[in-house]
N, C-alpha and C positions, 0 to 999 in steps of 0.2 A: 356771388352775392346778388341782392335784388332790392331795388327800391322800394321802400315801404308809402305810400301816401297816404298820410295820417285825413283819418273824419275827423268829425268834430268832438273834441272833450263829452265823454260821457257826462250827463247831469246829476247821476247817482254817485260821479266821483267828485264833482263839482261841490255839493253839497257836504261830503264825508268832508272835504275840505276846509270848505265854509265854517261848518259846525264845531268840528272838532282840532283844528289847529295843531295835525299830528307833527310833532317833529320827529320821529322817526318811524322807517318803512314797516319796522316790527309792528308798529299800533293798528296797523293795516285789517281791518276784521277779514277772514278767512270768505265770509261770503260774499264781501268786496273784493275779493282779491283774486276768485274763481269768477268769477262776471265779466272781470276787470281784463282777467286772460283771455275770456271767450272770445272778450269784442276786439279785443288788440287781434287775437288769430283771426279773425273776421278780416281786417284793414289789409293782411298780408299775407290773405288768399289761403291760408292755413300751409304758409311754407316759413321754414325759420331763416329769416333776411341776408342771415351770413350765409349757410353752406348750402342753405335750397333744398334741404332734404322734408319731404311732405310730414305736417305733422300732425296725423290722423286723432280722432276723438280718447282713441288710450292710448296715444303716443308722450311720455313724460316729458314735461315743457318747463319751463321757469320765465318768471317778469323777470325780464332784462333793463337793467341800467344802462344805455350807450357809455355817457357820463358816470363812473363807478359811484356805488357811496361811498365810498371810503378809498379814495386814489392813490397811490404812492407818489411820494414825494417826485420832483415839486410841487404838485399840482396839490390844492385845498381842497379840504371837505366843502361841499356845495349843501348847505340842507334843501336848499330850494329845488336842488335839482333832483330830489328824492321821490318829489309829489309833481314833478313836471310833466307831464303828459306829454309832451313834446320831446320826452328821453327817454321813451316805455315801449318796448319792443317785446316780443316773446320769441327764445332763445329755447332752439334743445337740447334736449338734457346729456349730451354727448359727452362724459369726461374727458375727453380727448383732444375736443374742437370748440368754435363756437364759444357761448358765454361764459360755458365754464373754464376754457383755458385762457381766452382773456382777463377774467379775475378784474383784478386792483388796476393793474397794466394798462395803461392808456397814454397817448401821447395825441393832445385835441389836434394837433397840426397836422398830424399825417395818418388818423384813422378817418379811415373810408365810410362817414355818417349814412348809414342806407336810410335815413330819414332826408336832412338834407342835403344827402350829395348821388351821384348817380353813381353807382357803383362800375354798370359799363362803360363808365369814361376811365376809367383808370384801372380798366380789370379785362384780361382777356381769355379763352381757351386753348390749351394745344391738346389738339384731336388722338395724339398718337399716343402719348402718357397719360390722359386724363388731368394734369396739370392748368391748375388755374394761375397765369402769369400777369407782371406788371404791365401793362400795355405802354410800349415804349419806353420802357425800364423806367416809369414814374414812381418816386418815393413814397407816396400815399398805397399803390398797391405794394410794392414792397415789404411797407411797415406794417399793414393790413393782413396779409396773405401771410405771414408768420405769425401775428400775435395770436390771429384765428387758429392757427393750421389746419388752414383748408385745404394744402397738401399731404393731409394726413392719408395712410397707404389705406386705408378701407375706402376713404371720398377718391383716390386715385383710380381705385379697381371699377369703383362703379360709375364714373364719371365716364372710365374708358370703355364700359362697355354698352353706357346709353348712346355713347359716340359713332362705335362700330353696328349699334342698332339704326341711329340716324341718319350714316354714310350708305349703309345698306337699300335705304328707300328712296336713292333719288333716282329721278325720272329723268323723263326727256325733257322737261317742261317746270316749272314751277308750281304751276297749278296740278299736273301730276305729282310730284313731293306734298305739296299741300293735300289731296284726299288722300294719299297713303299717310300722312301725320295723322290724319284725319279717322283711318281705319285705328292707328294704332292706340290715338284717347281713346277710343269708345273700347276697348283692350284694358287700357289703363288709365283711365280717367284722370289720374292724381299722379302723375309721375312726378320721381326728385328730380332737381334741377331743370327746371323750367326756363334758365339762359340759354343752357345749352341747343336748344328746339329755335330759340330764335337765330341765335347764330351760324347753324347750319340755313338758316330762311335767309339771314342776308349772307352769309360765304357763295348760296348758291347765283344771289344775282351778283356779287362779286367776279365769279368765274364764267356765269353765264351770259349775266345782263339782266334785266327789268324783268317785267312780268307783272302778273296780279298778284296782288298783297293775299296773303295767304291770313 
């Protein structure tokens, strides 16, 4: 997962607001609603917050409710939280993973808000399985990394082989790992899982020691 940090409320959604006093997400006009995704993939660097996988210009995506519209019990329908801008993430379209197999499914206490929470404090890697684990066996990843299933075995396969791509380039130095990461964006500009690059950058001042910030 990855932190989303929200800009500021679009005006043109501000307004649709204003104006129109929709209470439900259905009234949402189609050309608000495609503007509205743009700018949300815009905020989150064009990767989807849960499984990090890039989601290019024809890549099928969906506006994500963090907060569901329609929760399962106990939890209340929120209509406020339908038109919140502060609950609107863009989700892809994975049947598997992600928004679609979180659903209704939500538990506020122990999902991992990649708006307001840091995902890497409660989320960690293991390099050998491609396995995204609870960091310190915390309930928030726990509860989080099942509802998503972002151990789902297709994110396992590729998780584990951007790993054995990233293990493959280190150096002597960190600043050597750094231009070889460095050769490999200009490769692949857009890679999935964009945690993964960090956490091999600090694993190596873990085992190595300090260095220049890459």
């Amino acid at each position: 997962m990855q932190k989303v940090n929200k800009c500021a409320e679009p005006e043109y959604f501000k307004d649709f607001k204003k104006k129109t006093k929709p209470k439900n997400w259905d009234e949402l006009p189609r050309e608000i609603s495609s503007k509205l995704r743009i700018d949300l993939l815009a905020e989150q660097n064009k990767y989807c917050p849960y499984c990090e996988r890039h989601i290019g210009e024809n890549v099928p995506s969906h506006i994500e409710h963090i907060y569901p519209r329609n929760p399962q019990r106990p939890l209340k329908k929120l209509p406020e939280k339908e038109f919140d801008y502060q609950n609107l993430i863009v989700s892809c379209q994975s049947k598997k993973t992600c928004g679609i197999a979180k659903g209704n499914n939500f538990d506020e206490q122990f999902f991992i808000n990649p708006i307001s929470d840091n995902p890497m404090e409660f989320l960690t890697h293991k390099e050998d399985s491609g396995e995204i684990q609870s960091l310190q066996n915390n309930q928030k990843g726990i509860y989080t990394a099942q509802i998503l299933k972002l151990n789902d075995k297709a994110l396992l396969e590729s998780r584990r082989s951007w790993h054995l791509q990233l293990s493959g380039l280190s150096g002597s130095s960190k600043e050597e790992l750094a231009e070889n990461l460095k050769w490999l964006l200009e490769i692949n500009p857009n890679p999935n899982f964009p945690s993964i690059i960090h956490y091999h950058l600090d694993n190596y001042d873990i085992l190595y020691g300090g260095g220049t910030n890459a």
